[in-house]
C-alpha positions as CSV (number, residue, x, y, z in Angstrom):
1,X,17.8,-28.0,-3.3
2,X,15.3,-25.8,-4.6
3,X,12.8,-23.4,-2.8
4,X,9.2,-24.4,-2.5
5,X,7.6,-21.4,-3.3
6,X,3.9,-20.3,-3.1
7,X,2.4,-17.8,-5.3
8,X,-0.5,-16.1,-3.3
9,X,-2.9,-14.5,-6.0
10,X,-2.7,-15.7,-9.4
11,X,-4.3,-12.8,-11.6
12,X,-2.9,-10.7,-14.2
13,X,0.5,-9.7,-12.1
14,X,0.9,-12.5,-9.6
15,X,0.3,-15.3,-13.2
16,X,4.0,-13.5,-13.9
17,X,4.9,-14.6,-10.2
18,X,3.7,-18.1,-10.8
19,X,5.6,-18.3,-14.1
20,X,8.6,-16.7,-13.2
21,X,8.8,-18.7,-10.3
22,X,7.9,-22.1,-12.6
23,X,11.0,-21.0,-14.9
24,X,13.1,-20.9,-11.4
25,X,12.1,-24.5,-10.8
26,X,10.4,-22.9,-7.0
27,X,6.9,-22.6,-7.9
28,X,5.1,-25.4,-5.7
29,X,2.0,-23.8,-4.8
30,X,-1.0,-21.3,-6.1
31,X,-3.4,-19.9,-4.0
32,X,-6.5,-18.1,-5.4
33,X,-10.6,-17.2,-3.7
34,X,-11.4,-16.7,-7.6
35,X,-12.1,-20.0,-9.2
36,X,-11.5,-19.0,-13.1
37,X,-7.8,-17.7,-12.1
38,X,-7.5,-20.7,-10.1
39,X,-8.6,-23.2,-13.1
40,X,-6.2,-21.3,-15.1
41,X,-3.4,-21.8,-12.5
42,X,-3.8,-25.4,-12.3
43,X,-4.0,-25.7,-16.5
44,X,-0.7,-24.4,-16.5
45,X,0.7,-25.6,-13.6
46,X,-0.2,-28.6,-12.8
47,X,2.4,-29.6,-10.5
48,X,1.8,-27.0,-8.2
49,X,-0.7,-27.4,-5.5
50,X,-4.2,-25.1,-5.7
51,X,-5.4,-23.8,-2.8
52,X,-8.7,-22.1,-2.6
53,X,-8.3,-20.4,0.8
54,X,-4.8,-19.2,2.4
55,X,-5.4,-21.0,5.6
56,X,-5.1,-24.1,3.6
57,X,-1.5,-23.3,2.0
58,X,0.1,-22.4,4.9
59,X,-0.8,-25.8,6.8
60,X,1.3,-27.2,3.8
61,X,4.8,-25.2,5.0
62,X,6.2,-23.7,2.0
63,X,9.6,-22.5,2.2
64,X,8.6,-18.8,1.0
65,X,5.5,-17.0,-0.5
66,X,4.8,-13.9,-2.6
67,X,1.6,-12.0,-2.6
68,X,0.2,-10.3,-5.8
69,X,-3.3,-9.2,-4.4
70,X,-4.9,-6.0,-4.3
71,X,-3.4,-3.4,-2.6
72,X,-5.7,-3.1,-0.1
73,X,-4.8,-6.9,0.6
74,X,-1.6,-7.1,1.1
75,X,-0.9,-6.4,5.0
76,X,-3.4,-8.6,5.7
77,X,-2.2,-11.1,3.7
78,X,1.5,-10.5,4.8
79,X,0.4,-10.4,8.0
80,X,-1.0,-14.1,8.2
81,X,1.9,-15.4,6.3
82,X,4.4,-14.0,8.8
83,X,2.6,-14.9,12.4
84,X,2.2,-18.7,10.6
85,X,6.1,-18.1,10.5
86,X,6.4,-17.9,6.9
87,X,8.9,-15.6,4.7
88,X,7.1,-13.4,2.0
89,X,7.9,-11.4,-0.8
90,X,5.0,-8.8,-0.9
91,X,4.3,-6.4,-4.3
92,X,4.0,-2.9,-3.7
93,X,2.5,-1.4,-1.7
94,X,3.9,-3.5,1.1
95,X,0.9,-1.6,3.0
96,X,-2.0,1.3,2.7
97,X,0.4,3.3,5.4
98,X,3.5,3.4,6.9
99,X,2.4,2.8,10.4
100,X,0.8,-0.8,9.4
101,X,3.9,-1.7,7.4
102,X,6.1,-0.7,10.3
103,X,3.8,-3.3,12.3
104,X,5.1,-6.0,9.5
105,X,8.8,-4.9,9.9
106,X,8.1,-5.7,13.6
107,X,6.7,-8.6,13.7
108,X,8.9,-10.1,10.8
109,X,11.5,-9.4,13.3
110,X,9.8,-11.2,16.1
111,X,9.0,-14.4,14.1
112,X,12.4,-14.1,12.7
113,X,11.6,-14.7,8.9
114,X,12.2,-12.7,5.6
115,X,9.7,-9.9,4.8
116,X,10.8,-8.2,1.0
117,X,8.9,-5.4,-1.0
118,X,8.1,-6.0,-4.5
119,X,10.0,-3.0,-5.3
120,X,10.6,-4.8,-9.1
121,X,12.9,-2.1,-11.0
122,X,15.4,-1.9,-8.2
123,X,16.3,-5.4,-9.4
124,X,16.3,-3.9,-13.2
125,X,20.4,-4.9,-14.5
126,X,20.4,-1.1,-15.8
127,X,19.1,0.5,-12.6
128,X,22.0,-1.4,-11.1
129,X,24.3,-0.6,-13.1
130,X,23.4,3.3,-12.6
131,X,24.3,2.3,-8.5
132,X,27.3,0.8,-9.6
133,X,28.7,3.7,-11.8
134,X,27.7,6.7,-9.4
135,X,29.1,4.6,-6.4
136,X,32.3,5.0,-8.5
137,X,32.2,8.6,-9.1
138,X,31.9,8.3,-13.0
139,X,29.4,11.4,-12.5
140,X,30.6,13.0,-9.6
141,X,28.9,15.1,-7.7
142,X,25.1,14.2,-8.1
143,X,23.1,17.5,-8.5
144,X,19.6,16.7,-9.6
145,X,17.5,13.4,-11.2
146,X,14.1,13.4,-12.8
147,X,11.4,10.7,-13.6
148,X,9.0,10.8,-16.1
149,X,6.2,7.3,-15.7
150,X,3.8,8.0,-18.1
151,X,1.0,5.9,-20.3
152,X,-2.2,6.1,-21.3
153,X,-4.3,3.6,-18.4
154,X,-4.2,1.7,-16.8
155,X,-7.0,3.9,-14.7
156,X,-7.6,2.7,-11.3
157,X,-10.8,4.1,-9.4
158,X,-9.5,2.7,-5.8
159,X,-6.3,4.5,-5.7
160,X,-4.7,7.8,-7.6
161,X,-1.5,7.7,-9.8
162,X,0.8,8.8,-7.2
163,X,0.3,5.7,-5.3
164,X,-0.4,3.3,-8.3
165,X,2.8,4.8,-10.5
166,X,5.1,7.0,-8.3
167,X,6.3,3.8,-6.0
168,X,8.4,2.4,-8.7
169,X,10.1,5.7,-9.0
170,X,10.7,7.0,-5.2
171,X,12.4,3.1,-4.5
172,X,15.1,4.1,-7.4
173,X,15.7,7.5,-5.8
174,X,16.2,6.1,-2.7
175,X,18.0,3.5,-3.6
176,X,20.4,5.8,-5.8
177,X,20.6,8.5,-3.3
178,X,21.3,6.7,-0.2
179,X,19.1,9.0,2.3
180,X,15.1,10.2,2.2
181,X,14.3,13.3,1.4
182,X,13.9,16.4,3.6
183,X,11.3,18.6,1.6
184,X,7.9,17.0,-0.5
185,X,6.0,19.4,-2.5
186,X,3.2,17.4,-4.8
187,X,0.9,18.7,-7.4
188,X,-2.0,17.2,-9.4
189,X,-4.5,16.9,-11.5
190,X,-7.8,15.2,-10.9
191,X,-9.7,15.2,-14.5
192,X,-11.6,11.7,-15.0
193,X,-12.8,10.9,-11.4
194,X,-13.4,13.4,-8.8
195,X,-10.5,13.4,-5.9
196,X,-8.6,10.5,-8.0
197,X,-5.2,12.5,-9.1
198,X,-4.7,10.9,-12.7
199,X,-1.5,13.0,-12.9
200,X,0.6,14.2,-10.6
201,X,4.3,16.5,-10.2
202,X,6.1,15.7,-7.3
203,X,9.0,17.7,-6.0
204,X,11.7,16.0,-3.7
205,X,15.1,17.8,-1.9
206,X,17.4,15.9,-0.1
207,X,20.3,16.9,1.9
208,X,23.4,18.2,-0.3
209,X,21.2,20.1,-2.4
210,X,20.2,17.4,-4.3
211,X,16.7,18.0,-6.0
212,X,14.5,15.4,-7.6
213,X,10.9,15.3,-9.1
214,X,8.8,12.3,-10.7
215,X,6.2,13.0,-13.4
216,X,3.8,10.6,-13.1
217,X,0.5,10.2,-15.3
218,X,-2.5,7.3,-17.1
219,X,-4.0,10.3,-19.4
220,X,-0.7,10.8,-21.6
221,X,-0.6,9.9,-25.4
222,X,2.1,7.9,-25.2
223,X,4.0,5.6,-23.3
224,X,7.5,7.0,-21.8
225,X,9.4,5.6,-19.0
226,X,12.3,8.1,-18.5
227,X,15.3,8.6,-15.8
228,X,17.4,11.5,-16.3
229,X,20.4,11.8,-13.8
230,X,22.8,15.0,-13.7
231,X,25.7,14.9,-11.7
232,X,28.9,17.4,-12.3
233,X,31.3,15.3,-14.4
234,X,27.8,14.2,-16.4
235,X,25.0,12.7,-17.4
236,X,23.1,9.5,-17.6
237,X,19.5,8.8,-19.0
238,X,17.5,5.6,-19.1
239,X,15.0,4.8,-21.4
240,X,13.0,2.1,-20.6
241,X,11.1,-0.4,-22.6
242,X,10.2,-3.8,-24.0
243,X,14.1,-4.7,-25.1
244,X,15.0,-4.4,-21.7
245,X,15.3,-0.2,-22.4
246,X,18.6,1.7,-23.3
247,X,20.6,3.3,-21.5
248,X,23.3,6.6,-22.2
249,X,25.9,8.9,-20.6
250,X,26.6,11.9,-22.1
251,X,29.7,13.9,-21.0
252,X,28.0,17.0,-20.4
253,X,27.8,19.9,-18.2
254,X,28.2,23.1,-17.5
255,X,31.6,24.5,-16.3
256,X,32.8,27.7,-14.6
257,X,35.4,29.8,-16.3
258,X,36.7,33.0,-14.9
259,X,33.4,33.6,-13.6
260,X,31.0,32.6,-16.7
261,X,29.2,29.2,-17.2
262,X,30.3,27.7,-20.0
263,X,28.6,24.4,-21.6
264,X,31.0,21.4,-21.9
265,X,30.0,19.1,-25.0
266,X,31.7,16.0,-24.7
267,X,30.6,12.4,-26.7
268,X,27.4,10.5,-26.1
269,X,28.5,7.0,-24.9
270,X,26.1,3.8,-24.9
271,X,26.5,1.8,-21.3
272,X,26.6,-1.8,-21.7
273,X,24.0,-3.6,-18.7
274,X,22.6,-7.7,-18.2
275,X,19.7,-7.9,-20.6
276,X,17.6,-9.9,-17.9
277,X,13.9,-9.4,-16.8
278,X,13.6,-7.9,-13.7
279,X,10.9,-10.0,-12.2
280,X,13.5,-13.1,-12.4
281,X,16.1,-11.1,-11.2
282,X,14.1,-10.1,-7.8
283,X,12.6,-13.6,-7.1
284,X,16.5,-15.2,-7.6
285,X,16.9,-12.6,-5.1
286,X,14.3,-14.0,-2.2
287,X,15.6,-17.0,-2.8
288,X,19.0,-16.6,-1.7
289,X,17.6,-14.6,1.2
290,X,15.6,-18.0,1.9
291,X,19.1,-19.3,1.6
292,X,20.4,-17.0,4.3
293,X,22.1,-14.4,1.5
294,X,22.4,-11.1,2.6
295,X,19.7,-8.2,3.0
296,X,20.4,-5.1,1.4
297,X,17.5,-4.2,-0.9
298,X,14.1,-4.1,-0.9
299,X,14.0,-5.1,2.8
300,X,10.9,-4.4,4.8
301,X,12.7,-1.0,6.2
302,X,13.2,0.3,2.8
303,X,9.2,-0.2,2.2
304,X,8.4,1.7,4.9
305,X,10.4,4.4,3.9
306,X,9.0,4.5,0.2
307,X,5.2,4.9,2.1
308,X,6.6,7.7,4.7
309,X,7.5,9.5,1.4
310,X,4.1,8.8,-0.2
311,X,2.2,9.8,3.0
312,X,4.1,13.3,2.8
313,X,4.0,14.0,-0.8
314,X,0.1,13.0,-0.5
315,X,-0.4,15.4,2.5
316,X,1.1,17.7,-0.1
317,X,-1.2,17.1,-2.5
318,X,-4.1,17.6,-0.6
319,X,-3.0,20.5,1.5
320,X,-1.2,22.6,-1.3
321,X,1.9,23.0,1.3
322,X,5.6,21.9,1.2
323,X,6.1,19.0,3.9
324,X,9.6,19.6,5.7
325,X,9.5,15.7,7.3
326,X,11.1,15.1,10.7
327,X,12.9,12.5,11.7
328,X,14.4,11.8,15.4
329,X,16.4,10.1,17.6
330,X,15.5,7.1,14.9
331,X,11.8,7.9,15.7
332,X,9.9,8.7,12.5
333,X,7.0,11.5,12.7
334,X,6.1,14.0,10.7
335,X,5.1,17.5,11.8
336,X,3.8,20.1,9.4
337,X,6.0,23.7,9.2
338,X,3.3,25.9,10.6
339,X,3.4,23.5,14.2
340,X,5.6,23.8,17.2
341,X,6.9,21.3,19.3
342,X,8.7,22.7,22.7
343,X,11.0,21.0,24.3
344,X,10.7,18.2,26.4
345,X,8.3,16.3,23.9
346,X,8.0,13.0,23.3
347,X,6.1,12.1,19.5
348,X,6.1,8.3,18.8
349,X,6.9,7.0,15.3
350,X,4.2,7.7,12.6
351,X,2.3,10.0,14.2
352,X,1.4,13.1,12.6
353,X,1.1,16.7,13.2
354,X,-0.9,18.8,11.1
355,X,-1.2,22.7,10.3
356,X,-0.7,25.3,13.1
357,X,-0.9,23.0,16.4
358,X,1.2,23.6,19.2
359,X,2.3,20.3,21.5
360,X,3.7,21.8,24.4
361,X,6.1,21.0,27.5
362,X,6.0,17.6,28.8
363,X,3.3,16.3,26.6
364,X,3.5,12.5,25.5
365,X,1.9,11.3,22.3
366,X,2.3,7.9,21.0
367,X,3.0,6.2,17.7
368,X,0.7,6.2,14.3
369,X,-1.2,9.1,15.9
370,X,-2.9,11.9,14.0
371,X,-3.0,15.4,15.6
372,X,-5.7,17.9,13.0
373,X,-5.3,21.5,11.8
374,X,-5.4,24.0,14.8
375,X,-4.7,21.5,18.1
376,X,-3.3,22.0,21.2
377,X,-1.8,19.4,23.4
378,X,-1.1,20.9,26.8
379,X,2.2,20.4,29.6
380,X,2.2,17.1,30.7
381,X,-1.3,15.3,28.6
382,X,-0.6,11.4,28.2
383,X,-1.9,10.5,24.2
384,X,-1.6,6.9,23.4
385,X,-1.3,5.1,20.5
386,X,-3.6,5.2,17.3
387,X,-5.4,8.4,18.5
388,X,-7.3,10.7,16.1
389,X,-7.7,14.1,17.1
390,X,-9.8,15.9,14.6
391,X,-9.7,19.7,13.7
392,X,-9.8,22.8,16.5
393,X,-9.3,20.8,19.8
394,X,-7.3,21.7,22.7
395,X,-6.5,18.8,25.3
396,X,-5.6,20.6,28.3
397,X,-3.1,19.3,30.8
398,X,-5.1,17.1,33.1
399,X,-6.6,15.4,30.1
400,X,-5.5,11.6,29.6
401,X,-6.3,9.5,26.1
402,X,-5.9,5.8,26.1
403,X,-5.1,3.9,22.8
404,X,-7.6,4.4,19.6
405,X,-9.2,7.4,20.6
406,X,-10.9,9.8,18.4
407,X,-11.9,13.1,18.9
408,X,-13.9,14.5,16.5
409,X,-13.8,18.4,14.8
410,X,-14.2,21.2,18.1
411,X,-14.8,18.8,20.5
412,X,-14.0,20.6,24.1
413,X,-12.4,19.3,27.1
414,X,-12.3,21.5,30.3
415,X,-9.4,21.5,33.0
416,X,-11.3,23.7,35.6
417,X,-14.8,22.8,37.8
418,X,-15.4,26.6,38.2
419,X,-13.3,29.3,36.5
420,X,-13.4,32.7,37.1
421,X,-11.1,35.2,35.2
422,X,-11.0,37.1,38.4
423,X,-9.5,34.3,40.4
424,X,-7.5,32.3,38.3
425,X,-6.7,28.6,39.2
426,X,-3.3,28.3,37.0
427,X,-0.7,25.1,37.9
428,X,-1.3,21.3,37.7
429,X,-2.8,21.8,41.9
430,X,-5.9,23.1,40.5
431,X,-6.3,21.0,37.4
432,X,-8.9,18.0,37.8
433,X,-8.5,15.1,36.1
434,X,-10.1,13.4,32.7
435,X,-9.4,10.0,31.8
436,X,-10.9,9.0,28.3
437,X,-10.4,5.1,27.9
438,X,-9.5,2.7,24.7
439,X,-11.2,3.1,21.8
440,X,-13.8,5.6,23.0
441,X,-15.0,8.2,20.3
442,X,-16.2,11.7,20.6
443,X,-18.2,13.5,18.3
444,X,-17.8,17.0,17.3
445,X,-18.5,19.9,18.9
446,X,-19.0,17.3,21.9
447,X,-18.0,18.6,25.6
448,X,-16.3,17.1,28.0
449,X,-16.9,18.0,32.1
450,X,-13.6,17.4,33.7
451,X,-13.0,15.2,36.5
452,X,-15.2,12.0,34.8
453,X,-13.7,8.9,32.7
454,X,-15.2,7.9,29.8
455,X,-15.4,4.1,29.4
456,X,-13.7,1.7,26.5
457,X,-15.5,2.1,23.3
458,X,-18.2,4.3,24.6
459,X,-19.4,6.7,22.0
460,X,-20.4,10.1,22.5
461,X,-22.7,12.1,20.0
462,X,-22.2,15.3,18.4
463,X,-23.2,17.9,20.4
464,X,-23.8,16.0,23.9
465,X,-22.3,17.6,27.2
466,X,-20.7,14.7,29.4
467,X,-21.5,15.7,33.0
468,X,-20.9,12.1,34.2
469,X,-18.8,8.8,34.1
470,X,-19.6,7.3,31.2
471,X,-20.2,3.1,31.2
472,X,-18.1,1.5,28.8
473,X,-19.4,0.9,25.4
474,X,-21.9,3.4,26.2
475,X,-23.7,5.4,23.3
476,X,-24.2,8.8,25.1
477,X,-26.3,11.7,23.5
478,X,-27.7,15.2,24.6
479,X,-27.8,17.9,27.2
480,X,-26.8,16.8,29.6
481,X,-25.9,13.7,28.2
482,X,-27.7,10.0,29.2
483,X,-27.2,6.9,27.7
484,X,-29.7,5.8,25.3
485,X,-28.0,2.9,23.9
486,X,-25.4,0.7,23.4
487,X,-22.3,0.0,20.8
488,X,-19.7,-2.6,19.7
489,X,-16.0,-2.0,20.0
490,X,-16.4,-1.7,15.7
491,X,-18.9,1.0,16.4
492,X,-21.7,-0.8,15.7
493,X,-25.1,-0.2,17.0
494,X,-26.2,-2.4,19.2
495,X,-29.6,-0.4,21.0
496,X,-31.1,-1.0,23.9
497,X,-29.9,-4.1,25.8
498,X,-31.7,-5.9,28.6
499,X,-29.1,-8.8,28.9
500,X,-27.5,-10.0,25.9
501,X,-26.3,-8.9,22.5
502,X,-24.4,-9.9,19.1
503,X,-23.4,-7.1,17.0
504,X,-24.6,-7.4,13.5
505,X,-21.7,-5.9,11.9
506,X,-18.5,-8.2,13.6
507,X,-20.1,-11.2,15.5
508,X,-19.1,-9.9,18.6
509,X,-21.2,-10.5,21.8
510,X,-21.9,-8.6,25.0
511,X,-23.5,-9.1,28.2
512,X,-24.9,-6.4,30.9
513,X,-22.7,-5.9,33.6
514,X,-23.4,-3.7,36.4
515,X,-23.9,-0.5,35.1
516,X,-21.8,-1.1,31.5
517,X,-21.3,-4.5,29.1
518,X,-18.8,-6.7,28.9
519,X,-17.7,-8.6,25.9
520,X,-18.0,-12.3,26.4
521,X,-17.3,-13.4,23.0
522,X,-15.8,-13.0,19.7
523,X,-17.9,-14.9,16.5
524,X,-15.3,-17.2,14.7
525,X,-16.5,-15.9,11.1
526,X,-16.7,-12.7,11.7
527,X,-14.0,-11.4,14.0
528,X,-12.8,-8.6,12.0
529,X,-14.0,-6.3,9.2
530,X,-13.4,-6.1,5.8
531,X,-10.4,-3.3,4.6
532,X,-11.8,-0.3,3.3
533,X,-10.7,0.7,-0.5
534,X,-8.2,3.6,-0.2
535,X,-10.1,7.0,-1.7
């Protein structure tokens, strides 16, 4: 019995969803906010149901679902599919970041059901066939691979090429390598929108001293989809296109004799591959994982992989620096080359360290933090998840973050009431303690008194000296600093409250309690804010 399958987002890539999915006989539902795309679903499929609203679709219990929305989109969207208990096929990017598509892996696991990338040209017969012919040594050792994805648009102004072209190409390398890379150097070039890369070089090295880069670029003449793979035995390249592409191995090489390199010119042969689209291909794929068939491409692990590599070669591009990744005890995190992590130190997965910051003994930091240029993290400091510590701050041992908070650029906490060089007060004994609760922010240049605890979601300006305990969701400003306001836990203003308030930003609602507020109730429309656009 076939699949009933809902296409989520009917526009100009998920209409090839819908109609792939039609060909497969699975295509029972369409869902769509836009009316036009909807209208056009429903003219040519009319035995699928329309939905205006996801909500509505998954009350109907699909078997599966794919999402073709935009990018920024798509977590969300996965995200609703797979607490309602639904499997989903999701089109790259499976997220914005690795951290939030590890949260999908997670809870996919939880509720038990299928979560697969639209990672399309993995499924393409000739990529395939490449896997097939290197996992039976036809090229022998493999030595180096290159991508060239070029064309002239399609120009996006809410992400750069890298993340817009370069997926396609990083899935096949890991897929054909086996194992993620272990250097990232990027390059660009941002020419028709300021701090939007429309071309980009991106270097990769992976253990065995096997070297890749991918050329990827919208402001070329022409239109070239390229994969060139060098091994010692010889050579395959790809040349993709409309026909379904062609692909060669050429039986060359260079060989050592008595100490000189000498080129080896053997014949050009043409490698036969399944002239099939791709898109059919993958989607006959999720449906025998619907099925129960086995997992072993494209799977939600792999996706997060792909991003990890993103992430780096973007922190690459932005920095001008090599990123040496490192990955631990099955805990991913990166830290940059110019850090240093003692011993004894515990980093969560996805959390970041940036340029010449030192963690130190003891020190625990949680997962899908980010730790600025120039940081210390002293013996023994608790961080929790989701914190943000910006630029030229030290958190001394004594110091204690919750979850979600931020710490803006030269921010200062203190360890020590009353130092004196003359009579130092070294040792956790003499260190007094600082307890900065969830979701509280600090602004820059900021200072922090030790031996107070800043409340949840309290907000402290730039500039302000905390000398006290600070209520929660308390906006705090000047020297010393007093509370001259209020916020919400989005970090919107909500002034000067006498006994009740709605934030105008979320819906939420708080009441005056004791010297604080408390949160007594969370609007139904507006209980979460919209997705920025990636910049």
């Amino acid at each position: 019995m076939a699949k009933r399958i809902c296409a989520v987002g009917v526009g100009r890539w998920g209409s090839r969803h819908a109609a792939t999915l039609h060909e497969l006989g699975s295509l029972a539902g369409v869902v769509d906010s836009d009316p036009a795309a909807l209208a056009r679903a429903r003219e040519s499929w009319p035995q699928a149901a329309a939905f205006s609203d996801l909500d509505t679709a998954l009350a109907s219990g699909f078997d599966g679902y794919t999402v073709a929305t935009p990018a920024a989109s798509h977590a969300a969207m996965a995200r609703r599919i797979i607490d309602a208990g639904g499997s989903v096929l999701v089109e790259k990017p499976l997220a914005l970041s690795a951290a939030e598509a590890r949260q999908l892996v997670e809870l996919a696991g939880r509720k038990g059901v299928h979560l697969m990338a639209g990672h399309v040209l993995l499924f393409h017969p000739a990529i395939r066939r490449i896997r097939e012919l290197l996992d039976a040594g036809r090229l022998g050792r493999l030595q180096y691979l290159y991508s060239n994805r070029l064309n002239l648009g399609a120009v996006r102004s809410e992400e750069n090429i890298l993340w817009s072209f370069a997926p396609h190409d990083i899935s096949i390398f890991q897929y054909l390598i086996g194992a993620p890379p272990v250097e990232v150097v990027s390059r660009g070039a941002a020419v028709l929108q300021a701090d939007i890369h429309d071309s980009t070089l991106t270097l990769l090295k992976y253990p065995g001293n096997v070297t890749g880069h991918i050329f990827v670029s919208w402001l070329h003449p022409f239109k070239e989809h390229r994969l060139v793979i060098i091994g010692a035995k010889g050579m395959f390249v790809f040349e993709d296109g409309s026909d379904g592409g062609k692909l060669h191995y050429y039986e060359k090489g260079i060989d050592w004799i008595r100490g000189e390199p000498i080129p080896r010119e053997g014949p050009t042969e043409i490698i036969d591959f399944e002239r099939r689209m791709p898109l059919t291909v993958e989607f006959e794929y999720f449906i025998r994982r619907l099925n129960g068939g086995p997992s072993d491409i494209a799977d939600g692990a792999s996706a997060v992989e792909v991003l990890e590599i993103l992430e780096e070669a973007t922190a690459s591009l932005l920095t001008g620096m090599e990123v040496r990744p490192r990955r631990t005890g099955g805990r991913d995190y990166f830290v940059h080359p110019s850090s240093y992590v003692d011993e004894d130190v515990t980093i969560g997965k996805g959390t970041k360290v940036w340029h010449f910051s030192h963690v130190q003994p003891g020190a625990r930091i949680g997962e899908n933090c980010s730790i600025g240029q120039n940081v210390n993290i002293g013996c023994n400091v608790r961080i929790g998840n989701g914190c943000k510590i910006q630029n030229n701050v030290s958190v001394y041992e004594g110091v204690e973050l919750e979850d979600h908070v931020f710490c803006g650029p030269s921010m200062v906490f203190t360890n020590i009431v009353d130092p004196r060089c003359k009579y130092p007060q070294r040792g956790s004994r003499h260190y007094v303690r600082t307890v900065v609760r969830e979701g509280a922010s600090i602004g820059a240049n900021a200072a922090v008194v030790c031996g107070h605890t800043l409340g949840r979601h309290c907000f402290i300006a730039a500039g302000a000296v905390v000398t006290t305990d600070v209520p929660d969701y308390a906006l705090m400003a000047g020297v010393p600093a007093r509370c001259i306001g209020w916020v919400c836990e989005c970090g919107g203003r909500l002034g000067k409250i006498s006994r009740r308030a709605t934030c105008a930003r979320c819906g939420r609602t708080y009441e005056r309690a004791g010297a604080g507020l408390r949160e007594t109730r969370i609007s139904p429309k507006k209980k979460s804010l919209r997705p920025r656009k990636r910049k």
